[in-house]
C-alpha positions as a Markdown table, in Angstrom:
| # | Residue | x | y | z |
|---|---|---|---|---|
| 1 | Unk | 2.4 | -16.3 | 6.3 |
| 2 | Unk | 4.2 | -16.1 | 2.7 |
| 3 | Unk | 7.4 | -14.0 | 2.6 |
| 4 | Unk | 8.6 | -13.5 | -1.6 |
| 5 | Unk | 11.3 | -13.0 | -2.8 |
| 6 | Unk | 11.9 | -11.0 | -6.2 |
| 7 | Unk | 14.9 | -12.9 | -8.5 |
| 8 | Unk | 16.3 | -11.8 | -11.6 |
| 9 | Unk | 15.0 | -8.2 | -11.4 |
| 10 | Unk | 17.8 | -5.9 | -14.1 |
| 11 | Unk | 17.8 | -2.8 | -12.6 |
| 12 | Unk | 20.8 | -0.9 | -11.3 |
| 13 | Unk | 20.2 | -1.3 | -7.7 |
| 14 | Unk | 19.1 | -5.0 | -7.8 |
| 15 | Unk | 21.9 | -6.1 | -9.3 |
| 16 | Unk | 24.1 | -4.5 | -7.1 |
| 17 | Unk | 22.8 | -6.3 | -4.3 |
| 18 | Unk | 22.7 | -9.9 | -5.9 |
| 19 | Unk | 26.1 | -9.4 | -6.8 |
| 20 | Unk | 27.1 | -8.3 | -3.4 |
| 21 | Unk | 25.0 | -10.7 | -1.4 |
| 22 | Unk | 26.2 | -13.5 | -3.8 |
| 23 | Unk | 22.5 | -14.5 | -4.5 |
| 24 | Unk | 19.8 | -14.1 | -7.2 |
| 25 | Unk | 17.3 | -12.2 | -5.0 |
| 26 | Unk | 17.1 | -8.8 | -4.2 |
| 27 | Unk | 14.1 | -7.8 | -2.5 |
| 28 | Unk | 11.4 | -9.4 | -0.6 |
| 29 | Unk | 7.8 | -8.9 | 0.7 |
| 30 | Unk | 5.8 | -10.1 | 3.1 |
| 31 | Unk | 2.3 | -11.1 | 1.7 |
| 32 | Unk | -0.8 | -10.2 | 4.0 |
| 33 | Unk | -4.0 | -12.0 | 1.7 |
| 34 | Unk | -5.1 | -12.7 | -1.4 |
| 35 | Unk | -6.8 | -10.2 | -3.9 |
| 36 | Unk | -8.1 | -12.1 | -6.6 |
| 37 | Unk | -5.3 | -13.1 | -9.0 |
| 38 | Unk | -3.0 | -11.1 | -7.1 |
| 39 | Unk | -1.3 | -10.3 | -3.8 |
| 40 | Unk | -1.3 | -7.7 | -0.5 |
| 41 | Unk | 2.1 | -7.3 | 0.4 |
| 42 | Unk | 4.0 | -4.7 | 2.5 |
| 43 | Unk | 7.5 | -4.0 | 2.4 |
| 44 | Unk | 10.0 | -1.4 | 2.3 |
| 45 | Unk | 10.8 | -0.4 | -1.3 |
| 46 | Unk | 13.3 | 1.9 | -3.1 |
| 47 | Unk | 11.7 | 1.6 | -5.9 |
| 48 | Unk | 8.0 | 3.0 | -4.1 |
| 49 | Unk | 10.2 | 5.6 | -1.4 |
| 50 | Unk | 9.5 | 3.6 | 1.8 |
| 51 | Unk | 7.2 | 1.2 | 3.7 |
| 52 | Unk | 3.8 | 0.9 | 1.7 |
| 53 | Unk | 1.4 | -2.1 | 1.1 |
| 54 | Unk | 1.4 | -2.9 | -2.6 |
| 55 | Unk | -1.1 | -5.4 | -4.4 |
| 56 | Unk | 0.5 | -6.9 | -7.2 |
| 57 | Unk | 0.8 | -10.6 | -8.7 |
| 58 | Unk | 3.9 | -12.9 | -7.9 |
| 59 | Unk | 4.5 | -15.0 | -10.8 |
| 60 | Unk | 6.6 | -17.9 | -10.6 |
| 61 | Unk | 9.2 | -16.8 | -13.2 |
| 62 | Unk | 10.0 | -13.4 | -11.0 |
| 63 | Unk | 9.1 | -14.9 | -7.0 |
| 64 | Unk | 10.0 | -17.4 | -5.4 |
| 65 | Unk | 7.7 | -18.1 | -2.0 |
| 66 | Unk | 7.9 | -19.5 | 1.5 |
| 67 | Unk | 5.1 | -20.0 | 3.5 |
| 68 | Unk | 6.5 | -19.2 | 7.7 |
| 69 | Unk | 5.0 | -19.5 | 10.9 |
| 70 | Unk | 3.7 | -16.3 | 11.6 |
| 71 | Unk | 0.3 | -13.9 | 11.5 |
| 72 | Unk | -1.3 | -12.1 | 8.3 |
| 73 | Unk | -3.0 | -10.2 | 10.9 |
| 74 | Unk | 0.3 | -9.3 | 12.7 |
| 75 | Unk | 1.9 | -8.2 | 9.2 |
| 76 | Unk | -1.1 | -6.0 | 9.0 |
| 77 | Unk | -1.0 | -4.0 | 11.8 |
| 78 | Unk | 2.9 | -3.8 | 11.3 |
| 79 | Unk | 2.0 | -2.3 | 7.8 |
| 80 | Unk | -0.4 | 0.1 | 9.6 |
| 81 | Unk | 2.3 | 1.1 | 12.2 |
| 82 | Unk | 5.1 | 2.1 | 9.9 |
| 83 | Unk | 2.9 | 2.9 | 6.4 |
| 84 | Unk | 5.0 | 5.6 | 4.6 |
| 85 | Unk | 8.2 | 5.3 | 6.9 |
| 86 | Unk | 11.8 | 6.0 | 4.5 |
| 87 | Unk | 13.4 | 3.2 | 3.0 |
| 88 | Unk | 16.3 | 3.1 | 5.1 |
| 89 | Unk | 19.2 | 3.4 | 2.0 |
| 90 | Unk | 21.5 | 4.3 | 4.9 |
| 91 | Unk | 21.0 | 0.7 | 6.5 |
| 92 | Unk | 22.5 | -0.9 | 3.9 |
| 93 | Unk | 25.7 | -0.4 | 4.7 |
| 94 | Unk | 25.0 | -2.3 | 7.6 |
| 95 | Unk | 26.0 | -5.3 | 5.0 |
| 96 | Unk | 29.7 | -4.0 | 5.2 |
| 97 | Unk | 29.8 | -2.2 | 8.0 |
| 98 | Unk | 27.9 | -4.5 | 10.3 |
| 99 | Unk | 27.3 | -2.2 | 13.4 |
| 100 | Unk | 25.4 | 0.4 | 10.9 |
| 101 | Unk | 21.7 | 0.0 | 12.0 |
| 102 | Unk | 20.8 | 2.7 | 9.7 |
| 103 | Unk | 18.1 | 5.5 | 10.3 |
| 104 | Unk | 15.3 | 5.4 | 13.0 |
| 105 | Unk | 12.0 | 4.8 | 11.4 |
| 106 | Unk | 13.2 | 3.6 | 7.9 |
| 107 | Unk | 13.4 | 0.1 | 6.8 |
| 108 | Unk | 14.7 | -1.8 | 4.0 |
| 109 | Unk | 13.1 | -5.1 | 2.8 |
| 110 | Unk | 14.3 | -7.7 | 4.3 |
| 111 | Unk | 14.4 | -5.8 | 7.7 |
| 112 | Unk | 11.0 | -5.3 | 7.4 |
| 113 | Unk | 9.6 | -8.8 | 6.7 |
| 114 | Unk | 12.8 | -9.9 | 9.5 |
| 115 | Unk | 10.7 | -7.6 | 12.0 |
| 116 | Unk | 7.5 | -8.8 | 10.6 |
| 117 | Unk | 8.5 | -12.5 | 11.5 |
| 118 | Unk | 9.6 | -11.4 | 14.9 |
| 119 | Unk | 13.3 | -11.9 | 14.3 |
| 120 | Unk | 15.5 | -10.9 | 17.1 |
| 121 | Unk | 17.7 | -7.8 | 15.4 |
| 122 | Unk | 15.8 | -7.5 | 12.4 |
| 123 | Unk | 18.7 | -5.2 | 10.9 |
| 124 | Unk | 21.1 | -7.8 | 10.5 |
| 125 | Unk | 19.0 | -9.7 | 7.7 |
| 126 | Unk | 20.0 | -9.3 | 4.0 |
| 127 | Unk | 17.5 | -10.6 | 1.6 |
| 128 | Unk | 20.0 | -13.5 | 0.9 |
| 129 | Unk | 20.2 | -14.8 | 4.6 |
| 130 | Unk | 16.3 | -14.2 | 5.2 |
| 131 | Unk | 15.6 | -16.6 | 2.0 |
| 132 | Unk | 18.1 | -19.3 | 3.6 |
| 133 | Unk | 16.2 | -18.7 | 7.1 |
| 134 | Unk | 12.9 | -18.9 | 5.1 |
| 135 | Unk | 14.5 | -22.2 | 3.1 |
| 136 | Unk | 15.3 | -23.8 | 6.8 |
| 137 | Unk | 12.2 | -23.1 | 9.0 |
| 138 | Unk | 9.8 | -22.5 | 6.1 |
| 139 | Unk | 8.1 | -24.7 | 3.1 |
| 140 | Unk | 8.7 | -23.6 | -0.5 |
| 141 | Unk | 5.7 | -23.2 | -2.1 |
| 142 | Unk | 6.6 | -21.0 | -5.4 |
C-alpha cells in the first residue's frame, strides 16, 4: 500500500499545521490503485468536507510516497465504510490537548490512513509522526 503525503501546500490551514507539527507536510492519503496517470486515494479532507475517495495525480514536486505493509483492498472497504463521514476539525486539538479524540464518525487525515494501516489508536497520529512511522517501517518510493 502507498500512503502520500502533501508538502509545501500555501494555504491557510496547511501552514498552520506544518508550522505547528514542525514539518513540511500537512496532509496525507492513502492510495487504493492506479488510474491511468493518476491516483485512487481516500482520506479525510477539509478542503473536500470529510472522508471521500479522490483520483488525482501525485507529482513528485507536491508528494512524497511510502509504500507500507498493508491491503489496497482493506483501504477500500475502509473507504466504503466511512465515505462522506465529517472531517473531524474538533480532533485536532487532540495535538495540544492530547486526550481530545475528537468527534465520533469524523476523521482527519492522518487518523484515517493511521486506521487504514491498522494502527493501534489511530487518533494519536499527526501527519508529521505518521511520515516518520512511514520513513521507519516503509520504503520511500517518491
Amino acid at each position: 500500500m502507498l500512503i502520500a503525503f502533501r508538502f509545501g501546500d500555501t494555504r491557510a490551514l496547511s501552514r498552520f499545521i506544518c508550522w505547528w507539527q514542525d514539518s513540511d507536510a500537512s496532509h496525507c492519503e492513502c492510495v487504493i490503485r492506479r488510474v491511468a496517470d493518476n491516483f485512487e486515494c481516500v482520506s479525510a479532507s477539509w478542503v473536500d468536507g470529510g472522508v471521500r475517495r479522490k483520483v488525482m495525480p501525485l507529482a513528485a514536486e507536491k508528494w512524497r510516497i511510502y509504500e507500507m505493509p498493508g491491503s489496497t483492498k482493506k483501504a477500500a472497504a475502509w473507504a466504503d465504510l466511512h465515505e462522506d463521514e465529517r472531517y473531524d476539525l474538533l480532533g485536532l486539538l487532540g495535538f495540544v490537548f492530547r486526550r481530545v479524540k475528537g468527534w465520533l464518525k469524523a476523521w482527519f487525515c492522518s487518523e484515517a490512513c493511521a486506521d487504514i494501516l491498522g494502527l493501534r489508536e489511530p487518533w494519536r497520529y499527526d501527519v508529521a509522526t505518521l511520515e516518520s512511522v512511514c520513513a521507519a517501517v516503509g520504503r520511500r518510493v517518491q
